[in-house]
C-alpha positions in Angstrom: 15.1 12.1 -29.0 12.2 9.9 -30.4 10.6 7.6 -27.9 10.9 3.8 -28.2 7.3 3.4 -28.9 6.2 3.1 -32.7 5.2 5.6 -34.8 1.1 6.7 -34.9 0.6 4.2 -31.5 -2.7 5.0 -30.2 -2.9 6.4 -27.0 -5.0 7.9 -24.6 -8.4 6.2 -24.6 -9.0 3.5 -26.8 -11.9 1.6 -25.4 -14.7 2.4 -23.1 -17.9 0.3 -22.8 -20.2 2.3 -20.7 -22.9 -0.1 -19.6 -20.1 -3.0 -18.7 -17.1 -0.7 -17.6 -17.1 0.3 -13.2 -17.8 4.0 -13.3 -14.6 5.9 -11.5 -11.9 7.7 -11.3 -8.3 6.3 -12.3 -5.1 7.3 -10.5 -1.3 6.4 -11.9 1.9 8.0 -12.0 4.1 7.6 -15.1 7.2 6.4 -14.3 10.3 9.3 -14.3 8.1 11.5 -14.1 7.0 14.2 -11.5 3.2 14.1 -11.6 0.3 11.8 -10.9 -3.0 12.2 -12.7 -6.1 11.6 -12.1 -8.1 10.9 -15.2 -12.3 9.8 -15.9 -13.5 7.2 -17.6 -13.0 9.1 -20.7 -9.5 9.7 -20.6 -9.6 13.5 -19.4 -7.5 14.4 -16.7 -9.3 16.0 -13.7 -6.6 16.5 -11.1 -3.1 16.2 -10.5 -0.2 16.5 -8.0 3.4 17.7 -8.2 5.7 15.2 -6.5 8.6 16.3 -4.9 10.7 13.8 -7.3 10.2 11.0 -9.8 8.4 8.1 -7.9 10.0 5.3 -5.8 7.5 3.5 -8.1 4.1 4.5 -7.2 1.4 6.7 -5.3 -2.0 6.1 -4.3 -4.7 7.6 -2.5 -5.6 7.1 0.9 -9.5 6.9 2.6 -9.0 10.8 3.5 -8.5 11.8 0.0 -4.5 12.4 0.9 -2.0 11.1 -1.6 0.5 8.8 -0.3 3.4 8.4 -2.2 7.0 7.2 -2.6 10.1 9.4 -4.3 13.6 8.8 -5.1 16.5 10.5 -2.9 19.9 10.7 -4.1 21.6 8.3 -1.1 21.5 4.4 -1.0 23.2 1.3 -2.6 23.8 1.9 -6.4 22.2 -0.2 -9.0 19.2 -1.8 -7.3 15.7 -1.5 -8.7 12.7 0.9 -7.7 14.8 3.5 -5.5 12.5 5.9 -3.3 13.7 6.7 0.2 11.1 9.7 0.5 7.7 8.5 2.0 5.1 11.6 0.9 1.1 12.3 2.3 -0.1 15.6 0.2 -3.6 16.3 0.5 -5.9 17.0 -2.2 -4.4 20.8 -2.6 -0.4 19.3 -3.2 0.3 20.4 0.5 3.1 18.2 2.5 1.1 16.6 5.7 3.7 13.7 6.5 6.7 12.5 5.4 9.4 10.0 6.5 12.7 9.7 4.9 14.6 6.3 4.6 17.4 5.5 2.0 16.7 2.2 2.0 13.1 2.2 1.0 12.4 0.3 -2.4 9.2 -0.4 -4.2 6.2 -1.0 -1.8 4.4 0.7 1.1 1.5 1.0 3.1 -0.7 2.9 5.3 -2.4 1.0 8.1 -5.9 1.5 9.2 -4.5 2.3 12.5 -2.3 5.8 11.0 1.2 3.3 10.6 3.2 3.2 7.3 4.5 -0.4 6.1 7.0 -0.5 3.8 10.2 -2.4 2.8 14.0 -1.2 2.5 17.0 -2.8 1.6 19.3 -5.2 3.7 22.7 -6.1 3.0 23.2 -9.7 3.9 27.0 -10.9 5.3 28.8 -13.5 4.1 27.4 -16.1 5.9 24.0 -15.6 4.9 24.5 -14.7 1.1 26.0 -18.4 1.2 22.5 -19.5 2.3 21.0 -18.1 -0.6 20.4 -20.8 -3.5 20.1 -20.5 -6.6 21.2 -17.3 -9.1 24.4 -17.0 -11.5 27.2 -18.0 -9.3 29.3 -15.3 -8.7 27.9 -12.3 -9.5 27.1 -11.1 -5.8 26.7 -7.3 -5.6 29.6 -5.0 -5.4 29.2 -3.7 -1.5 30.0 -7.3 -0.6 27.2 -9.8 -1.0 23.2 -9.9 -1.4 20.8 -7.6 -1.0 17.3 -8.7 0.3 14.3 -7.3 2.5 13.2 -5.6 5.7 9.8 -5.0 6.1 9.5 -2.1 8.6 6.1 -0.1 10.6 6.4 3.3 11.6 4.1 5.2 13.2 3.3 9.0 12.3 6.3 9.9 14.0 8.6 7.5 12.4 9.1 5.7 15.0 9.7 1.4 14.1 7.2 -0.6 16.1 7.4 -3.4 14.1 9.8 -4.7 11.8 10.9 -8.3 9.7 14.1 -9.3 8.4 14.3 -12.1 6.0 17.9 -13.0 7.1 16.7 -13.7 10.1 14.5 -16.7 9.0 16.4 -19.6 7.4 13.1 -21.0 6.1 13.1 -18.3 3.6 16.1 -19.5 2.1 14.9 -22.7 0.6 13.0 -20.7 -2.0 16.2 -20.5 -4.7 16.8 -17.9 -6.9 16.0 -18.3 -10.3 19.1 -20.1 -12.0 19.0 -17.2 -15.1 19.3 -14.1 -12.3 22.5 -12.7 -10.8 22.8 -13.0 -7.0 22.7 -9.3 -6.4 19.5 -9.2 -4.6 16.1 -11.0 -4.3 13.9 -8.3 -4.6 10.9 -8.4 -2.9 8.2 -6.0 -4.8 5.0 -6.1 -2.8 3.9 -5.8 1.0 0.4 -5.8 1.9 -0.8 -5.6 5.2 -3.8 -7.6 6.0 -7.1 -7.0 8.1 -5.9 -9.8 10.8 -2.6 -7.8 10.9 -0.7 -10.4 9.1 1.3 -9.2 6.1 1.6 -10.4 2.5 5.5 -10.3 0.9 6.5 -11.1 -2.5 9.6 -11.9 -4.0 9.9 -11.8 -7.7 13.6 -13.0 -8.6 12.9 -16.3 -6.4 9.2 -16.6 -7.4 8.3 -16.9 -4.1 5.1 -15.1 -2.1 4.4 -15.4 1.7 1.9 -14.6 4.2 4.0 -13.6 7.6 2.1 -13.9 11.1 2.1 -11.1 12.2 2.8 -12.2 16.1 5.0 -14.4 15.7 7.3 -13.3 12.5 6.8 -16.9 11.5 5.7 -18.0 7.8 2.9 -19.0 7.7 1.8 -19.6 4.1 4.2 -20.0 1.0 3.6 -20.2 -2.9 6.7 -20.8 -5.1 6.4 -21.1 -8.4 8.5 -20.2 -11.6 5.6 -21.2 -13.9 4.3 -17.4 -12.8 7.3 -15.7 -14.0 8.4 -13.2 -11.3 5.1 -11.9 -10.3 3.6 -8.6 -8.7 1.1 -7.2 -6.7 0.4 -9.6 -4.6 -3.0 -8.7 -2.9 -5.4 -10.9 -0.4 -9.3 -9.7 -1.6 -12.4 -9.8 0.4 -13.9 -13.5 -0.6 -10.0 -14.6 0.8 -8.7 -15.4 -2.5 -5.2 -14.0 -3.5 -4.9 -11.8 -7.0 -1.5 -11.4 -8.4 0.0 -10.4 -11.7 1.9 -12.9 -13.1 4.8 -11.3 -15.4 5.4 -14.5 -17.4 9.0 -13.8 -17.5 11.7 -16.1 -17.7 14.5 -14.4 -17.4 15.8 -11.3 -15.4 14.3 -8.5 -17.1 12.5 -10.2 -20.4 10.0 -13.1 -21.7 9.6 -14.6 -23.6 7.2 -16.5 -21.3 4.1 -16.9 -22.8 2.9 -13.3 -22.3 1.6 -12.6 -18.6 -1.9 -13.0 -16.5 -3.8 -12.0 -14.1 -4.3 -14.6 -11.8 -6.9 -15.4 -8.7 -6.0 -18.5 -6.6 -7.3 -19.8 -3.5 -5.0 -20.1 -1.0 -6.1 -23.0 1.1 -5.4 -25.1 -2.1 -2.9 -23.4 -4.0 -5.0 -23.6 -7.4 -6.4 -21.2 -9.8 -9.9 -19.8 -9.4 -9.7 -17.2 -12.5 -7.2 -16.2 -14.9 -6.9 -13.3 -17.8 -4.5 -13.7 -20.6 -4.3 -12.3 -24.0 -5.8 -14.2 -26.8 -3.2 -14.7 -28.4 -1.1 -14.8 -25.1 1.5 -11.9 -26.5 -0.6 -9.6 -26.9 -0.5 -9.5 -23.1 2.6 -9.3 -22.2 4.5 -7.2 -19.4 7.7 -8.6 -17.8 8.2 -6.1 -15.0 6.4 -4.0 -12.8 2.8 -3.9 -13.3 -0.5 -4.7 -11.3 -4.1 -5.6 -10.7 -7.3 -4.5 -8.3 -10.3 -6.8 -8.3 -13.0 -3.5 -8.6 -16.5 -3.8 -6.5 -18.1 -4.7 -9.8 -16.1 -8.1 -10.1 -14.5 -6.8 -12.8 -10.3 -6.5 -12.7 -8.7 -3.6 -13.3 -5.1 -4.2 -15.1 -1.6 -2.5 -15.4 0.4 -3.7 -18.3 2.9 -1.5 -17.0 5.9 -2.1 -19.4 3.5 -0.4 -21.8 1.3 2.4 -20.0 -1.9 0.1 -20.8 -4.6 0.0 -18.4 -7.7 -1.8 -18.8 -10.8 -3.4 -17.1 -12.1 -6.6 -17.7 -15.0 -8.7 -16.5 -15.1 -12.0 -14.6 -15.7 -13.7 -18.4 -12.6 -11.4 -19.7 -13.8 -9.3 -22.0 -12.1 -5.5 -22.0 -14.8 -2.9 -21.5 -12.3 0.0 -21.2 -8.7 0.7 -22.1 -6.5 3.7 -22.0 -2.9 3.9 -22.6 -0.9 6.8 -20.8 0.7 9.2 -22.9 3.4 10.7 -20.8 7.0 9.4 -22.6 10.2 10.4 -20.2 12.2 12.5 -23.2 14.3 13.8 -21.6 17.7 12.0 -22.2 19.2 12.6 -18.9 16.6 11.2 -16.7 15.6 7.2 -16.3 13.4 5.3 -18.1 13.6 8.4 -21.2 11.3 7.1 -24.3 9.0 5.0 -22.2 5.7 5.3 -20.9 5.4 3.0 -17.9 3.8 2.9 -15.0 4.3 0.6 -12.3 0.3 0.2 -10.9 -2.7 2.2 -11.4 -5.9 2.2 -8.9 -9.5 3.0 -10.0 -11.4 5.1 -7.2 -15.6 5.2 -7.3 -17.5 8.5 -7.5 -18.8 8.3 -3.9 -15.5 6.4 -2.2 -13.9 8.5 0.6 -11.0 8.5 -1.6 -12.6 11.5 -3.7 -14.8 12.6 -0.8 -17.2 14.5 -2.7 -14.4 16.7 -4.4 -15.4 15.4 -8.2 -19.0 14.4 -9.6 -20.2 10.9 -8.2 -22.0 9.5 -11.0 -19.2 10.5 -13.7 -19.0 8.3 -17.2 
């Protein structure tokens, strides 16, 4: 089968300023297939792991050099995005030090400084709650009898809940509406990031919505809701307090137009932009699913055009001072996402973090 990409597109690394780019080490794993990478600022691959399946979207690495990661299992509700259900620690070697199995598990999890995993899973809502929901294409409920939203569950190493958050539970939630161009199948929340007071950052994407949740109390204590970002992702709190997101500039369910996408820094106490990257012209950045951001200790951002296996690093005045596009196409017919190279997020590590802990050279280029 050819791949869906055009013919002769560069891939690979296509950009690399040396004196501007954050020296490191960048981790992703291509989506439907079975291995992450680790690659150098030139591109070369340097290690990898063997995942047990194709990921429940993504995998990163953990302060202990471990690999945390998420993979698909064959039971859950049919037809709902970024299946996982296998929750997988390998260390640097590919050994199996933890895992916890859950069905229900969807896009996003984390570990905790204190050894507990977050992460979300599905939840069927009843009648009575679907009708709560606003918004969406009348009608077109899911199959198994009405909406699916979000749980956002903690586990401790042995898997046992200690702390969990049901949307349906808070009627509050429910004044966010779905967009009116999305079925009414599920909200799907894509992000949960646990912060250092404990509180914990959700984000929805079909109702535009992102929330801080106390942690004590279960209450919400912080909204934005916007459709001007267009379903966003990877919602993330950053040292200076600040919020970074990556704002899909989609429109409708699954494409833009939309303006193309950004990157997008606000400050939470007044709800308005701090910094922004788009494309010049705005199309030429342009990603209406999945994708991410991670402010680097630089100041610079690095980005995950995901829809297109483009990652690249910018500084605080947007130029791009390195750029590499993954070249790992899914062809084989029978599996998901065959022809593409996506990725869902990708994380750049330093030299000397604990993340590689010595096991690669520390002042690499």
């Amino acid at each position: 089968m050819r791949n869906m990409l055009p013919q002769n597109y560069q891939m690979g690394l296509t950009h690399y300023d040396e004196e501007k780019a954050t020296p490191g080490y960048t981790l992703f794993s291509p989506t439907g297939l079975t291995k992450t990478h680790l690659i150098n600022m030139k591109g070369q691959i340097v290690h990898e792991w063997d995942l047990p399946d194709i990921p429940g979207n993504y995998a990163y690495l953990l302060p202990n050099g471990n690999l945390l990661a998420a993979t698909r299992t064959d039971a859950g509700p049919k037809g709902l995005p970024a299946k996982g259900g296998r929750l997988t620690e390998l260390d640097w070697d590919g050994n199996t030090v933890w895992e916890h199995f859950d069905d229900l598990q969807n896009h996003d999890f984390r570990r905790k400084a204190n050894g507990n995993t977050v992460y979300m899973l599905w939840d069927l809502y009843d009648e009575e709650t679907s009708s709560r929901v606003k918004g969406g294409i009348p009608g077109t409920e899911h199959e198994d009898g009405g909406i699916y939203d979000t749980i956002i569950r903690e586990v401790n190493p042995a898997g046992e809940t200690v702390w969990q958050w049901r949307s349906a539970d808070h009627p509050e939630f429910h004044e966010f509406p779905l967009h009116p161009m999305v079925t009414r199948q599920f909200i799907c929340a894509n992000t949960v990031f646990p912060c250092p007071n404990e509180d914990v950052i959700v984000n929805w994407r079909r109702n535009n919505t992102m929330v801080i949740i106390d942690y004590a109390t279960g209450q919400i204590k912080w909204h934005l809701s916007d459709y001007a970002y267009g379903q966003q992702h990877d919602v993330q709190l950053l040292e200076n307090g600040n919020i970074l997101f990556f704002a899909n500039g989609s429109n409708v369910e699954d494409a833009g137009p939309g303006g193309g996408s950004s990157v997008v820094e606000i400050d939470p106490k007044t709800k308005e932009e701090v910094w922004k990257y788009r494309g010049a012209p705005p199309r030429t950045f342009f990603s209406w699913f999945i994708s991410g951001c991670q402010r680097l200790p630089s100041g610079n951002t690095l980005i995950c055009e995901g829809v297109t296996g483009r990652f690249f690093e910018v500084t605080p005045d947007c130029e791009i001072v390195w750029e590499y596009i993954s070249p790992f196409i899914v062809d084989d017919e029978s599996k998901p996402y065959h022809g593409n190279n996506q990725v869902f997020r990708c994380y750049r590590y330093a030299g000397d973090s604990p993340e590689i802990g010595g096991r690669l050279p520390i002042n690499q280029k």
